[in-house]
N, C-alpha and C positions, 0 to 999 in steps of 0.2 A: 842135135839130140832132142827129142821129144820125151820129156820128163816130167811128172804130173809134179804140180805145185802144190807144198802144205795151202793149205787158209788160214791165214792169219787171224780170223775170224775164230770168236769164243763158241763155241756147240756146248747145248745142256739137255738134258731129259728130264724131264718131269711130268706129273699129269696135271692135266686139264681140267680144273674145278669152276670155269665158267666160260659157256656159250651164247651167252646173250645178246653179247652187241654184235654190230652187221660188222663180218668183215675181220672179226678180232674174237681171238682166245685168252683167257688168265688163266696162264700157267705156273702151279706152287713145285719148284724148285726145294727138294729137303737133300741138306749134307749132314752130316756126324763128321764134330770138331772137338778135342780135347776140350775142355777147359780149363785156360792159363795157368789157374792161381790151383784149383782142385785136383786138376789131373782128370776129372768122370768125363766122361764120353757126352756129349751133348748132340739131341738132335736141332740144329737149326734149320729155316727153310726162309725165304722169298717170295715173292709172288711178281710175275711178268706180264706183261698187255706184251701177244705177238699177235703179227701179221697172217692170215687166214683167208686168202683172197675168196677159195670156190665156197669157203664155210662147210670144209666136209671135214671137221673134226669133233668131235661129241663130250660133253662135262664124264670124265672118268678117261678116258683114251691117257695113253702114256706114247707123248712125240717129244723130239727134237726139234729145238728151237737154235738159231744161227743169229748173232749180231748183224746189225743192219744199218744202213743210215736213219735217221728218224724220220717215222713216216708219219707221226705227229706228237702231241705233248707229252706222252708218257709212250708212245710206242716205238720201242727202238731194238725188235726184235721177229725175227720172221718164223711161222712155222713149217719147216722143211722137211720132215717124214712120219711117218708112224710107226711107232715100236711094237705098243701093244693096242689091242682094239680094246675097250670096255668089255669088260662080260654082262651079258643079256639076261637082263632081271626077267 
């Protein structure tokens, strides 16, 4: 039987708020979490250095990002598709 396998691997979306470095994207990552003790809705978010090998992703794009082995000090995470493009100012 030929049966596709989950990925154990964590997938997240979020957009893309810097393009700078060669090779690499910062992706901010936002959840809405109760909070504990109040019960209000809180927005939290993140921020991730993923993997961007061709560098065709642009500051505002909304991608998915896939766990990875570390590919160095803080990068431990790959960019694997595009959800949404940026809209063109």
């Amino acid at each position: 039987m030929t049966e596709a396998k989950k990925s154990l691997k964590r997938t997240l979306i979020g957009k893309v708020v810097s393009d700078k470095r060669a090779k690499t994207v910062t992706v901010l990552i936002e959840r809405r979490v109760k909070h504990a003790l109040y019960g209000k809705i809180v927005a939290k978010s993140s921020k991730y250095h993923a993997h961007d090998e061709t560098n065709q992703y642009q500051t505002g794009d909304v991608i998915e990002i896939t766990e990875s082995r570390p590919i160095s000090k803080t990068k431990n995470w790959v960019a694997t598709r595009l959800v949404e493009k940026a809209a063109a100012v």
